[in-house]
C-alpha positions in Angstrom: 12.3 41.0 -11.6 8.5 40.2 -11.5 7.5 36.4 -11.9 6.6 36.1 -15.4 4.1 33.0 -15.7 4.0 30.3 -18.7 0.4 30.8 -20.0 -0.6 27.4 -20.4 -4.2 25.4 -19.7 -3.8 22.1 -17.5 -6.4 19.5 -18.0 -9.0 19.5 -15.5 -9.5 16.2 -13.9 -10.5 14.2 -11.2 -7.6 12.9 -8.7 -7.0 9.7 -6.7 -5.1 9.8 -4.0 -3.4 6.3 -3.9 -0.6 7.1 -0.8 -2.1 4.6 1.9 -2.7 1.6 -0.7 0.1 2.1 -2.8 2.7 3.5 -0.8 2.2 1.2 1.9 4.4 -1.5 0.2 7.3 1.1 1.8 5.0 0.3 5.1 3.8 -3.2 5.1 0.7 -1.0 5.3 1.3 -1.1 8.6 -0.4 2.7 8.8 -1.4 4.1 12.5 -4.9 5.5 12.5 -3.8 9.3 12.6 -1.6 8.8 9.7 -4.6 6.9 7.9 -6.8 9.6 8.6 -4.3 12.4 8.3 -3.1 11.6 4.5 -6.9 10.9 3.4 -8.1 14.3 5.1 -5.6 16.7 3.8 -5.6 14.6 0.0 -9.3 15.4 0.0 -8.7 18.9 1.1 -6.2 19.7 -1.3 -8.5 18.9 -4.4 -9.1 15.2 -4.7 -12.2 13.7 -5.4 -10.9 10.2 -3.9 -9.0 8.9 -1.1 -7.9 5.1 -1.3 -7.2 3.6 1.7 -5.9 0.4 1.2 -6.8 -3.0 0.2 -10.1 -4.8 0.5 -9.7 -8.8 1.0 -5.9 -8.9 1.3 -2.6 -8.1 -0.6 -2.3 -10.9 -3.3 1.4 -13.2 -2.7 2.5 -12.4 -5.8 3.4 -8.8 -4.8 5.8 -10.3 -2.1 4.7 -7.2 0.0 5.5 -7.6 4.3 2.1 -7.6 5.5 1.9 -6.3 9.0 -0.7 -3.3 8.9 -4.6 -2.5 9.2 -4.8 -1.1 5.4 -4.3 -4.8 3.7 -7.5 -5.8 4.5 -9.8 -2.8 5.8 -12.6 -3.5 8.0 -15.8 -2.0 8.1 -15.2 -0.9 11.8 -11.9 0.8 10.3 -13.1 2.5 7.6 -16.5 3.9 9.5 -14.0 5.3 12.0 -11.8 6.9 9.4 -15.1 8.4 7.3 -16.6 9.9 10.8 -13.1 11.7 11.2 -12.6 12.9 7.9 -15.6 13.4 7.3 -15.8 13.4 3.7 -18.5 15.2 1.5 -19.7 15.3 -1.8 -17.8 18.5 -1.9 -14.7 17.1 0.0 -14.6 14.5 -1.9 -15.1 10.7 -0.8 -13.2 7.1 0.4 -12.2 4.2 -2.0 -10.4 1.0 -1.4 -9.2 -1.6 -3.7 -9.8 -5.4 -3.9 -7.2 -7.6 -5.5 -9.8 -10.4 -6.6 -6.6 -12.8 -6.8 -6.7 -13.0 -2.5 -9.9 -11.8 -2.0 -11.9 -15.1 -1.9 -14.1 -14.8 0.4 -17.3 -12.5 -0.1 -16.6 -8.7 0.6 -19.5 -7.1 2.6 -20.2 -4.7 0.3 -23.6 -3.1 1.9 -21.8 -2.8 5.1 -18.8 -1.1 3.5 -20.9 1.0 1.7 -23.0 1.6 5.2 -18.9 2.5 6.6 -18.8 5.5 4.4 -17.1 3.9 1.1 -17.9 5.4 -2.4 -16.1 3.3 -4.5 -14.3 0.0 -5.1 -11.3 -0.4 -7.6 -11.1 -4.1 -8.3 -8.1 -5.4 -10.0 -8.5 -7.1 -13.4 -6.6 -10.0 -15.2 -8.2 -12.6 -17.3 -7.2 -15.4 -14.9 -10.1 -13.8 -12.5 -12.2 -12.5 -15.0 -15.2 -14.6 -13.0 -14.6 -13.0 -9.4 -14.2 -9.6 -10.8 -17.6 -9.8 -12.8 -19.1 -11.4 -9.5 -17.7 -8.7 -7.3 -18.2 -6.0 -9.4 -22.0 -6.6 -10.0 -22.3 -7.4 -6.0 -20.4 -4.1 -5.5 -23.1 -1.8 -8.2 -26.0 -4.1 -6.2 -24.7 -2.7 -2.9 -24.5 1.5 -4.4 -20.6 1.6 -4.6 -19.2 2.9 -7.5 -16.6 0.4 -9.6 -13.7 0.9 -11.1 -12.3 -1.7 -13.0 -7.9 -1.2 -12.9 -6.6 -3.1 -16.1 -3.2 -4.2 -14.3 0.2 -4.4 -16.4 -1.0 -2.5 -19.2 2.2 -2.6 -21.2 2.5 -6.4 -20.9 -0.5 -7.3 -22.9 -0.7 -6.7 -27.4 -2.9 -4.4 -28.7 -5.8 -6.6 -29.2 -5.5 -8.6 -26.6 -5.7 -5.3 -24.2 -8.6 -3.9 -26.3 -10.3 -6.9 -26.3 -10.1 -6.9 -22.3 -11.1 -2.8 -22.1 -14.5 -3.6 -23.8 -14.7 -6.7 -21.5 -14.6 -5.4 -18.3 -16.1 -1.4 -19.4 -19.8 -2.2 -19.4 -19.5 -3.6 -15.9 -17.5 -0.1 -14.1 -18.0 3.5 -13.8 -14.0 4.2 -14.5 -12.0 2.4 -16.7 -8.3 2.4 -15.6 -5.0 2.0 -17.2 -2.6 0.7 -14.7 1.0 1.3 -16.1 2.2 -1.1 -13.4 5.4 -1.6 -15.2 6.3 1.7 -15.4 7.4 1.0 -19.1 4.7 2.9 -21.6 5.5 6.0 -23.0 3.6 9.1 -23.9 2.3 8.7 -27.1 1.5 4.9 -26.1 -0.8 6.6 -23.3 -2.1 8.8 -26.2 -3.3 6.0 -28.5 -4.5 3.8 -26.2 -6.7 6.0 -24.1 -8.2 7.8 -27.3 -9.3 4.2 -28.6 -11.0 3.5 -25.2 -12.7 7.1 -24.9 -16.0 5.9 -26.2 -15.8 2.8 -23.7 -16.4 4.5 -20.4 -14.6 7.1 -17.8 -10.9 6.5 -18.3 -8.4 6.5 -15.8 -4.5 6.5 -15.7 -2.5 5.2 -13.3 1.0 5.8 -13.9 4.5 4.1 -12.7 7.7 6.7 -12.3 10.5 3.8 -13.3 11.7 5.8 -16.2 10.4 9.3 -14.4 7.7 9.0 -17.0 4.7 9.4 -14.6 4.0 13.3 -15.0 4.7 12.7 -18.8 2.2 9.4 -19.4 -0.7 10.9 -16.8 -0.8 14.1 -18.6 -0.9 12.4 -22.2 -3.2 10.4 -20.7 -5.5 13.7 -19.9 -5.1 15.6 -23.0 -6.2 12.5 -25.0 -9.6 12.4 -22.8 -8.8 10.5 -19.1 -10.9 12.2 -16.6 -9.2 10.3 -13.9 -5.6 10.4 -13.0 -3.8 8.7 -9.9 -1.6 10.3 -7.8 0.8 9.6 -4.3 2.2 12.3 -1.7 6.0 11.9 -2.7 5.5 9.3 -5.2 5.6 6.5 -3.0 4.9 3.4 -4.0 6.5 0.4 -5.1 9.8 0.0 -6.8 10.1 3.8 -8.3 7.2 4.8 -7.6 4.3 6.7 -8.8 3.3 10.5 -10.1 4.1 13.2 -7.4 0.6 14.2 -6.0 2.1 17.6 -5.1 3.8 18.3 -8.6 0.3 17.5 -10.2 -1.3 19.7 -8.0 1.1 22.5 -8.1 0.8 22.5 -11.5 -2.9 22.5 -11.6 -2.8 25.2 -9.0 -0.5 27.4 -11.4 -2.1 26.8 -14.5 -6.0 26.3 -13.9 -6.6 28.3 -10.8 -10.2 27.7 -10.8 -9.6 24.2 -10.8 -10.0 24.1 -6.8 -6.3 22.2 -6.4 -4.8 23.3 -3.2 -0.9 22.4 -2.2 -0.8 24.3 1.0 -3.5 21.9 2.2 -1.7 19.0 1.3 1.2 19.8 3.6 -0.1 18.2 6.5 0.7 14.7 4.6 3.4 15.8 2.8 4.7 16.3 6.2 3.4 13.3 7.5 4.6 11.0 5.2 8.2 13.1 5.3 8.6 11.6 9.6 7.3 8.4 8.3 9.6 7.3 5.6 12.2 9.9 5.0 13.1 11.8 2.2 11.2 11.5 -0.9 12.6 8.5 -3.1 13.6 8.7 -6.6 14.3 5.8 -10.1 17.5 4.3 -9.3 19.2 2.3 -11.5 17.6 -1.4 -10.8 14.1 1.0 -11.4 15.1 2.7 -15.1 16.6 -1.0 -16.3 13.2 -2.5 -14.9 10.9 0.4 -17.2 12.7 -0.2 -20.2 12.9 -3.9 -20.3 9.2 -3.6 -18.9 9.8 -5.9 -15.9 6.6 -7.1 -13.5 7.3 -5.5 -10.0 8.1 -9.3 -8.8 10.3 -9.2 -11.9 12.1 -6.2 -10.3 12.4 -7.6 -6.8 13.9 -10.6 -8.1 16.4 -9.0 -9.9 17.0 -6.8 -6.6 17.6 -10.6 -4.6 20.0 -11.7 -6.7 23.2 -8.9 -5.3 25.0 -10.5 -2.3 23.6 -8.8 0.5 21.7 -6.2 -1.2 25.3 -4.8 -2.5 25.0 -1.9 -4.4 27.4 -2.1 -6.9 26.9 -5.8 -7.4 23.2 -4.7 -8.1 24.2 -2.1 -10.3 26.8 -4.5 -12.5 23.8 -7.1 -12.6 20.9 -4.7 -13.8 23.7 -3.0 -16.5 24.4 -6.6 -17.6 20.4 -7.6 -18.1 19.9 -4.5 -20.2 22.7 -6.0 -22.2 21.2 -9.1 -22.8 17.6 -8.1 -23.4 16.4 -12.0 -22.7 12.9 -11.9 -24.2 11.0 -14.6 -22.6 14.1 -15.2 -20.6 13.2 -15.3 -16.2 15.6 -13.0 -14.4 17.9 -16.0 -12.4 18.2 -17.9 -16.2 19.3 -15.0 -18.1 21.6 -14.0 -15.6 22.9 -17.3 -14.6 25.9 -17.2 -17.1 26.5 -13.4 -16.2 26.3 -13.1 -12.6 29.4 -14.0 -11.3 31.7 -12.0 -14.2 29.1 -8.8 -13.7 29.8 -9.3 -9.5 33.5 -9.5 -10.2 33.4 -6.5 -12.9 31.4 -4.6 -9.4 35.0 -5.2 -7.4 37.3 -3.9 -8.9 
């Protein structure tokens, strides 16, 4: 029988590769300089316009992350000896990091990092550091970077409370991003939202894969006018997860061949990352009971701390029992304080 392709069109946009900053929560970003180099080389050779490499300033303590590695707070020295070996063009595509404004007190040398062979910096916003992400992002513009300004824990914030922050931070970035962090927003959420902040500025999408949601939300996200999606070899990333760089691209490749994607390129890090962490991980159950009660990732790790040991089925019983109780407003220890011993016991037997 001859392959008989679904004639479809697949959006055509521009592709972060998030692997080394997000993914290395599964590493304590503890990346060796090959791998560093390795991931952002073939990323950019397979079709995307950015590489992230890691953090900028330091990995903020509420993500609870094992620091150990170069990529939680790049150096200029690191990232001009990554650019010289991977060499990116404006064809290849170019080298971002991000900066967490929370842990990042101290002034970034953005000339320098610009100097390093950096394009772009993605700073993290919340309200609480509204004043350091204006102040970096106008030092960052001053310095020739482009910005982009990542609206964390999108699902966590009302409709006009998020709007009202979108037309905050837009006139201040190049990319406007929507950072699903909680892995909780659903297609025709991503729909709505992006289509109100179209006339804002470039919008992004960065999308979690707790309810295996992330293809689903990042395309929505496209169709209704992002022009920037993010993307992680195998998903990695923290708690489920993130959208599969290679189904994206594979997809892309399939459907929009003149869109320049390239899996076979991308094998190199797929391969990479394979030796480094194993097989690829998928939404277990603690993940889907995080999405759809639209937990914080701190929210999910406490949740995780709570089985005996890291038991299983204890950790199963518990996340089954939360979902029960729904506990708006509720933290994780308080509304499973009455429960956790009966839903332990119920894991026994």
């Amino acid at each position: 029988m001859t392959i008989e392709r679904v004639a479809r069109s697949w959006p055509r946009v521009s592709l972060i590769d998030v692997t080394l900053r997000d993914g290395g929560f599964r590493t304590g970003f503890d990346w060796t300089e090959d791998e560093i180099v390795c991931v952002s080389h073939a990323a950019l050779q397979a079709g995307c316009a950015y590489a992230e490499l890691g953090y900028l300033g330091g990995v903020p303590e509420l993500h609870h992350a094992d620091v150990r590695g170069v990529s939680a707070d790049l150096t200029p020295d690191v990232i001009a000896r990554v650019s010289a070996r991977v060499r990116p063009s404006p064809s290849q595509g170019a080298l971002c990091a991000m900066i967490h404004p929370a842990p990042a007190r101290a002034p970034q040398p953005f000339p320098a990092l610009r100097q390093a062979g950096l394009d772009m910096v993605r700073l993290v916003y919340h309200d609480s550091w509204a004043d350091s992400f204006d102040r970096m992002a106008d030092q960052a513009g001053s310095a020739g970077l482009k910005v982009s300004g990542n609206l964390a824990l999108t699902s966590r914030y009302r409709p006009e409370a998020l709007a009202a922050a979108a037309r905050r931070i837009a006139p201040r970035v190049d990319i406007l991003y929507f950072a699903d962090t909680c892995g909780a927003l659903l297609p025709g959420e991503i729909q709505s939202l992006t289509e109100t902040a179209c006339g804002l500025c470039e919008i992004g999408f960065h999308g979690h894969d707790y309810l295996s949601m992330a293809l689903s939300n990042s395309l929505a996200a496209a169709q209704a006018g992002a022009r920037w999606i993010d993307a992680s070899v195998h998903g990695i990333g923290r708690g489920a997860g993130n959208l599969r760089l290679e189904l994206w691209l594979a997809l892309a490749q399939a459907h929009s061949p003149a869109g320049g994607a390239s899996l076979a390129r991308l094998l190199p890090a797929l391969d990479a990352i394979a030796r480094r962490l194993g097989p690829p991980m998928a939404p277990d159950l603690v993940s889907l009971v995080s999405g759809a009660l639209n937990l914080t990732p701190p929210q999910e790790d406490d949740l995780r701390s709570l089985a005996p040991g890291g038991d299983g089925a204890a950790l199963r019983a518990l996340a089954a029992r939360l979902l029960e109780l729904g506990a708006e407003g509720a933290t994780i220890s308080s509304a499973l304080h009455d429960c956790a011993e009966p839903a332990l016991r119920g894991a026994e037997t």
